[in-house]
C-alpha positions in Angstrom: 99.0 254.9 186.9 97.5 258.0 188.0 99.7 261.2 189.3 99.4 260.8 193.2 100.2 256.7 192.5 103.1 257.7 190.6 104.7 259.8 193.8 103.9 257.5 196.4 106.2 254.9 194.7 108.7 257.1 194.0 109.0 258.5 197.6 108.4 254.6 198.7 111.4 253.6 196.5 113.6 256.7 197.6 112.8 255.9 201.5 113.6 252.5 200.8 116.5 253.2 199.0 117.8 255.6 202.0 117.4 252.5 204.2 119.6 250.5 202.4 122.3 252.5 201.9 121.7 253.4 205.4 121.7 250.2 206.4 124.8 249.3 204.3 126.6 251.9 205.7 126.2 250.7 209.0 127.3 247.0 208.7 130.0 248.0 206.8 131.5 250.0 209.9 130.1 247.1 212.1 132.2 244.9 209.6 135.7 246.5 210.6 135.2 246.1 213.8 133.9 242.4 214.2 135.5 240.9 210.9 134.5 237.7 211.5 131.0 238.6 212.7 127.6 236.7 210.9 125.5 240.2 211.5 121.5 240.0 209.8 118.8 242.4 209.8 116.3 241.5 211.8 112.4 243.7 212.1 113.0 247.4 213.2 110.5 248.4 215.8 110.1 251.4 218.7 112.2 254.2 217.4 115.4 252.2 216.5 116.4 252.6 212.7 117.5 249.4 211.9 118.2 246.0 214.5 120.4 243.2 213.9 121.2 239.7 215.4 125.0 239.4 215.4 126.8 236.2 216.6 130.7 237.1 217.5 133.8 235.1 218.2 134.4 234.8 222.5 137.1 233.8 224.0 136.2 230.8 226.2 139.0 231.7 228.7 140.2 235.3 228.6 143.2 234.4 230.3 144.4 231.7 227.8 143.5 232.1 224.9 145.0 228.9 223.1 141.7 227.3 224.5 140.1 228.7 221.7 136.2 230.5 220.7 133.0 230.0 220.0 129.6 232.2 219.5 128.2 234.5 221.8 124.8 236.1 220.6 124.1 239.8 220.8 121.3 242.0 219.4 121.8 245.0 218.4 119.2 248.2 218.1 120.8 250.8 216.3 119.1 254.3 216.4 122.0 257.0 216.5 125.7 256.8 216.6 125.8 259.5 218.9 122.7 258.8 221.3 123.9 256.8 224.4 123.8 252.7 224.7 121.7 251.1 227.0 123.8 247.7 227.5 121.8 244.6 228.7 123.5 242.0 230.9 121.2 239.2 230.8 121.7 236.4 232.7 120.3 233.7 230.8 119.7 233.4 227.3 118.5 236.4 224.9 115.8 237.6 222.3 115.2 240.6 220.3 113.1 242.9 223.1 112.7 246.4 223.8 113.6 247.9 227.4 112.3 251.0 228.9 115.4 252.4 229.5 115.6 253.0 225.8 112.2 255.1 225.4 113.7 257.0 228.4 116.7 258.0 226.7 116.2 257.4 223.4 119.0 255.1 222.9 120.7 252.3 220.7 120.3 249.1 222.5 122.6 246.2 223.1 121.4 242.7 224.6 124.5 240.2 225.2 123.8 236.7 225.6 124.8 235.0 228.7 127.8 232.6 228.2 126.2 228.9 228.1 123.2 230.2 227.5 120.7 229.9 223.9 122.9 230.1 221.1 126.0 230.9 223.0 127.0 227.7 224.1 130.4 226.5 223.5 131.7 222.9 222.6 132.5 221.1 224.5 130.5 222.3 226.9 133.2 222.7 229.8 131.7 223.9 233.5 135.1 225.5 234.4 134.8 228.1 231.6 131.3 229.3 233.3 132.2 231.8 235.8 131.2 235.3 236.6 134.5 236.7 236.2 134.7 234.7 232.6 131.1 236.4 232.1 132.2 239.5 232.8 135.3 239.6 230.1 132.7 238.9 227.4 131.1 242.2 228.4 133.9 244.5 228.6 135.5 242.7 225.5 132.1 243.6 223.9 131.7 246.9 225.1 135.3 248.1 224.2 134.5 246.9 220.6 130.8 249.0 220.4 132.5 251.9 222.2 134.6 252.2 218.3 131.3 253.2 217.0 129.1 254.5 219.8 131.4 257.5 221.9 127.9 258.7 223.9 127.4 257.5 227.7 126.9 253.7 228.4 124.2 252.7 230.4 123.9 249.0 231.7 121.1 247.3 233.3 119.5 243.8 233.6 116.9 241.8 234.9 116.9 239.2 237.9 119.8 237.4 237.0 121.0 239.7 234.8 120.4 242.3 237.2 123.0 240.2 239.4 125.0 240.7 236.1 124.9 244.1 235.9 125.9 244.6 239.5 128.9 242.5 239.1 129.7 244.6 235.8 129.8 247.3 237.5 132.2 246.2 240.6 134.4 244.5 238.2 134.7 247.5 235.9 133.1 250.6 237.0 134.6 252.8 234.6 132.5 251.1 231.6 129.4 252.7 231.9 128.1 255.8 232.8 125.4 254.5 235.4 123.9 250.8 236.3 119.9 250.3 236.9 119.9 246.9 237.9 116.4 245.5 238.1 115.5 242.8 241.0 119.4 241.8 241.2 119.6 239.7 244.1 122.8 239.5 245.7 122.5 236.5 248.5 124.6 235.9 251.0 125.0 231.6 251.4 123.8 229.2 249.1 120.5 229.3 250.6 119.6 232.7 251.6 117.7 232.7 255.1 116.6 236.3 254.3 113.8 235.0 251.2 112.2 232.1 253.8 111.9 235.3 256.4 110.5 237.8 253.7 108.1 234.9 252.3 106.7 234.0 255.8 106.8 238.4 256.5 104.1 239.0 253.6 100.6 239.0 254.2 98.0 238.9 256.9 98.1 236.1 259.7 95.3 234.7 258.1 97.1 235.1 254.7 99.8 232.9 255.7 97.9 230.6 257.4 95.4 230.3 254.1 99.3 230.1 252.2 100.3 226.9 254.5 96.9 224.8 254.6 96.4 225.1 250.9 100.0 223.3 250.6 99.2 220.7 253.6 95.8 220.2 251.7 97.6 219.8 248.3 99.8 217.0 249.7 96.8 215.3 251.6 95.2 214.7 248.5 98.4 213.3 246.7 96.7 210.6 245.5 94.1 212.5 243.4 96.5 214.7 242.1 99.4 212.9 241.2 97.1 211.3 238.1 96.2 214.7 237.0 99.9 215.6 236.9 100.8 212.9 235.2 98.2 213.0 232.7 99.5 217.2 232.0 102.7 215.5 231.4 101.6 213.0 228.6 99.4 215.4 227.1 102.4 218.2 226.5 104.9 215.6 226.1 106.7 216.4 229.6 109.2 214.2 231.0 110.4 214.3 234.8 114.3 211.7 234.6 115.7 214.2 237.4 112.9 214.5 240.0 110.2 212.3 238.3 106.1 213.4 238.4 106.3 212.5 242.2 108.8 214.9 242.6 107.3 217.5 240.3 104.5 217.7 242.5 106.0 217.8 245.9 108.5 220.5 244.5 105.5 223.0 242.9 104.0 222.5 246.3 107.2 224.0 247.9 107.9 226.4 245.7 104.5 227.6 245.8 104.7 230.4 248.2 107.7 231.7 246.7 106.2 231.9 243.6 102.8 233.5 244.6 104.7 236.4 246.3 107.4 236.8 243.4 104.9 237.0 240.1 102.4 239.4 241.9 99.8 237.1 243.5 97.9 237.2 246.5 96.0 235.2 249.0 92.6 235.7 247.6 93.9 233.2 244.6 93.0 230.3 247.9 89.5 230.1 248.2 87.8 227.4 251.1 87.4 223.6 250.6 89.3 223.6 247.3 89.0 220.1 245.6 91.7 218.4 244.3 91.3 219.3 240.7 91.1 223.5 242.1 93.8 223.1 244.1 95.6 221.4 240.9 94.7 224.2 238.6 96.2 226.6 241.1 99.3 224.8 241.8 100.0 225.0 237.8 98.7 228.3 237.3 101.0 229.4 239.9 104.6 227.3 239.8 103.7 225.1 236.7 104.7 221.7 236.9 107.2 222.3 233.3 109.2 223.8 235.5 110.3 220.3 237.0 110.4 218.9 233.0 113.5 217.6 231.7 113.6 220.5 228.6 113.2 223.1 231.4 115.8 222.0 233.2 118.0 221.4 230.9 117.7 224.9 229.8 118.4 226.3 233.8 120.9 224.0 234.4 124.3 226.3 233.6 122.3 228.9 235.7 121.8 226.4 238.9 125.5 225.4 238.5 125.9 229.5 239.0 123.5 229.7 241.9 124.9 226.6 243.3 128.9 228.0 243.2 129.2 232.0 243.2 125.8 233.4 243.2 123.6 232.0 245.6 119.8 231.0 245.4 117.0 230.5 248.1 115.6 227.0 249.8 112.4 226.4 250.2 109.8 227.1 253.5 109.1 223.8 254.3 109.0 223.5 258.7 105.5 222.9 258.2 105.8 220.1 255.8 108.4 217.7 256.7 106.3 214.9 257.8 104.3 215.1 254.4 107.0 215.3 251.6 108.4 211.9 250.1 110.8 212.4 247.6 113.6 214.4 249.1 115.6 214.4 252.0 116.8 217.9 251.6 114.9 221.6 250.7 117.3 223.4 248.2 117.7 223.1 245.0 120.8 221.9 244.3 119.6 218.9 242.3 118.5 221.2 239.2 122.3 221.7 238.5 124.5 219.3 237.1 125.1 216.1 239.2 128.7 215.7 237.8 129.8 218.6 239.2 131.6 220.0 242.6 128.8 222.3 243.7 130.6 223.7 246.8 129.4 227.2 247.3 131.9 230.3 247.7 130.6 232.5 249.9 133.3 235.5 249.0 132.5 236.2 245.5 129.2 238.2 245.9 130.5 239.2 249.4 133.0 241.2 247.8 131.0 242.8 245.3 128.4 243.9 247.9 131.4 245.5 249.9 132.2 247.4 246.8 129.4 248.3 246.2 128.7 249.9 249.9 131.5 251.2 249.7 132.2 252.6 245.7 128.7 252.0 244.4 127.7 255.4 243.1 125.4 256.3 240.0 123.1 253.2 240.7 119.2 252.8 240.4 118.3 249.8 242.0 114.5 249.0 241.1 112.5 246.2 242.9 109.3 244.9 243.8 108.2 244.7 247.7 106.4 241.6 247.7 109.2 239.9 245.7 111.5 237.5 247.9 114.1 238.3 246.0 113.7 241.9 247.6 115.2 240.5 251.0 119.0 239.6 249.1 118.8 242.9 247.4 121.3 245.8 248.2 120.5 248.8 250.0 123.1 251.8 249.4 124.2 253.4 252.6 123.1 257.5 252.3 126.6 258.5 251.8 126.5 256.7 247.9 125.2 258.5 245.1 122.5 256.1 244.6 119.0 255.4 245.2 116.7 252.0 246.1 113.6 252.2 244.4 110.7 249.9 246.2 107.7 249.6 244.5 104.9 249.0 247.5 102.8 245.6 246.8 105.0 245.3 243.9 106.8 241.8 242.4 109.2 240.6 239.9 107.7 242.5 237.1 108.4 245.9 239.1 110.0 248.3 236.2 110.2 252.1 236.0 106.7 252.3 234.2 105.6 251.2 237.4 105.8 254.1 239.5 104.1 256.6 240.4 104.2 259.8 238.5 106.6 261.2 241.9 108.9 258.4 242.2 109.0 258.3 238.4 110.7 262.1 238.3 113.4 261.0 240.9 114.7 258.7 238.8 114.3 261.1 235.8 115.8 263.6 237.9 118.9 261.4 238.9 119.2 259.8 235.3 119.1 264.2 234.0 122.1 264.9 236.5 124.3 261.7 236.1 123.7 261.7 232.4 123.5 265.3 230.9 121.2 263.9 228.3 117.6 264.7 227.3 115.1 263.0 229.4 111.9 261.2 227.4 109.4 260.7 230.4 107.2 257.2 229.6 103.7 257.5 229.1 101.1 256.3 231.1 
């Protein structure tokens, strides 16, 4: 082994052995605070130092206890015990991924598993126990736990859904964190939300809408040569349709297709003239995707349709100009996707209440959204007199982040994140 060979392994095996102890270190104050916690290391990436995948005891009801636990999921990015958190509300389930927010502000990062959600699903699986307000105790029982070993400012945020999430958070305890940036966090106000048919049926040209509404007239006109190529998608990827069936698949992707086009940053130019059957086809699965409609998919959304369906709202679907072609349903929500043993009667005061909070008490709040995006119309917009600010990204969709600005519109929210936060501000990169 020649000199240079000989360092490089030693400083390898002392880096290395830094790490560990390091890492050691850390679980073992992670340890005292979640003793019953599984915790494992999981592939460091961005500028965190070491990330974990930690699965914690939850109460299933906060306010009795005797009902007993079971496993919520949460991964953790540690970088610095005295950099700020970024806390992630998601609204579904969770994976190991980096968020922006955390380049900005060089932070640790926590991502907490929605209740019912991946591997936080209790047993028996009990609808009662999945309500906002249980949802919401999992994240301040969480956060008051990590506060014992991060002291910096809290930051929450989330994504559709979870951006919902992180609105409620913050209305149900707004002394938790520091600041909210909800992203696309739709807050609607009935179980089907008028305000996303009149923003879907706003976008566009006339002649855009008009394209919009002949290619879904077309695509049911030529039912009969597409239903075979639907089908035949299904037995090739091993699809199965027991709650709507490949009928139903069909006519549902044909309805949701305008939503859909609008929300993931499409436009009409995707419509081209005379489309055959097998175009219009590839379009409709490019666009909704007919897995959607499969039982595995469902099955997955189902606890969040049960949501939309009793405290948080959802959309139905344009469909004025297709009545006399549809076959399969006698009614344009979506209420079938949630569970059909369950009272789905809608409250109309839980979000009503947050939004009035948030009017009037909603301060230190980056809302972030996408114009084209239906979701856009149920989103909040603070009155002047809050200390908040609604960011709209022009032409912009459900992928709309910060990184998506403008250089200008990107330095207001820098600005506002400096004066809120007192922290150093790491501007993203182009």
């Amino acid at each position: 082994m020649n000199k240079l060979s000989f360092w490089f392994l030693l400083l390898f095996s002392l880096c290395l052995s830094i790490t560990t102890k390091a890492q050691s270190g850390f679980i073992d104050s992670f340890k005292k605070i979640f003793p019953n916690a599984t915790i494992d290391i999981i592939k460091t990436g961005h500028h965190f130092k070491q990330e974990y995948v930690v699965m914690i005891d939850q109460f299933l009801d906060h306010e009795d206890h005797s009902k007993g636990m079971f496993q919520q999921r949460i991964f953790l990015s540690h970088y610095d015990k005295n950099a700020p958190v970024v806390f992630v509300t998601e609204g579904y389930s969770a994976r190991s991924r980096f968020y922006e927010l955390s380049e900005i502000l060089m932070a640790n990062q926590i991502i907490v598993e929605y209740r019912f959600f991946g591997k936080s699903k209790p047993e028996p699986y009990d609808y009662q126990y999945l309500t906002n307000d249980q949802a919401m105790e999992d994240l301040h029982r969480i956060r008051n736990l990590f506060k014992k070993l991060y002291k910096n400012e809290w930051i929450s945020t989330g994504i559709s859904k979870g951006g919902t999430t992180c609105l409620i958070y913050r209305h149900k305890y707004p002394n938790d964190v520091k600041v909210a940036i909800p992203y696309v966090a739709p807050l609607p106000m009935a179980r089907e939300d008028k305000r996303c048919d009149e923003h879907i049926l706003s976008r566009g040209s006339e002649d855009c809408r008009k394209r919009l509404n002949d290619f879904q007239i077309s695509a049911l006109e030529m039912r009969d040569e597409i239903l075979p190529m639907v089908d035949s998608t299904a037995k090739a990827d091993s699809l199965s349709f027991s709650r709507v069936g490949v009928e139903g698949a069909f006519e549902y992707s044909v309805l949701e297709f305008t939503f859909s086009l609008w929300q993931w940053g499409h436009d009409c130019d995707r419509i081209k003239e005379n489309m055959t059957a097998r175009e219009t086809f590839n379009l409709l699965k490019e666009i909704v995707g007919f897995d959607f409609y499969s039982d595995d998919v469902v099955n997955y959304f189902e606890p969040a349709f049960y949501q939309f369906m009793k405290e948080n709202g959802y959309y139905q679907f344009v469909h004025d100009h297709l009545e006399d072609k549809i076959k399969t349903m006698s009614s344009f929500d979506n209420a079938i996707f949630g569970p059909q043993n369950q009272d789905l009667s809608f409250n109309p005061e839980y979000l009503k209440h947050v939004r009035v909070w948030l009017y009037h008490n909603g301060d230190k709040i980056i809302y972030i959204q996408g114009e084209n995006d239906p979701w856009a119309a149920c989103g909040m917009v603070p009155p002047k007199e809050r200390d908040a600010i609604l960011m709209t990204k022009k032409d912009g969709n459900h992928f709309t982040r910060i990184k998506s600005f403008e250089s200008e519109n990107r330095r207001l929210i820098y600005d506002h994140l400096d004066r809120w936060l007192k922290t150093k501000i790491h501007p993203l990169k182009d």
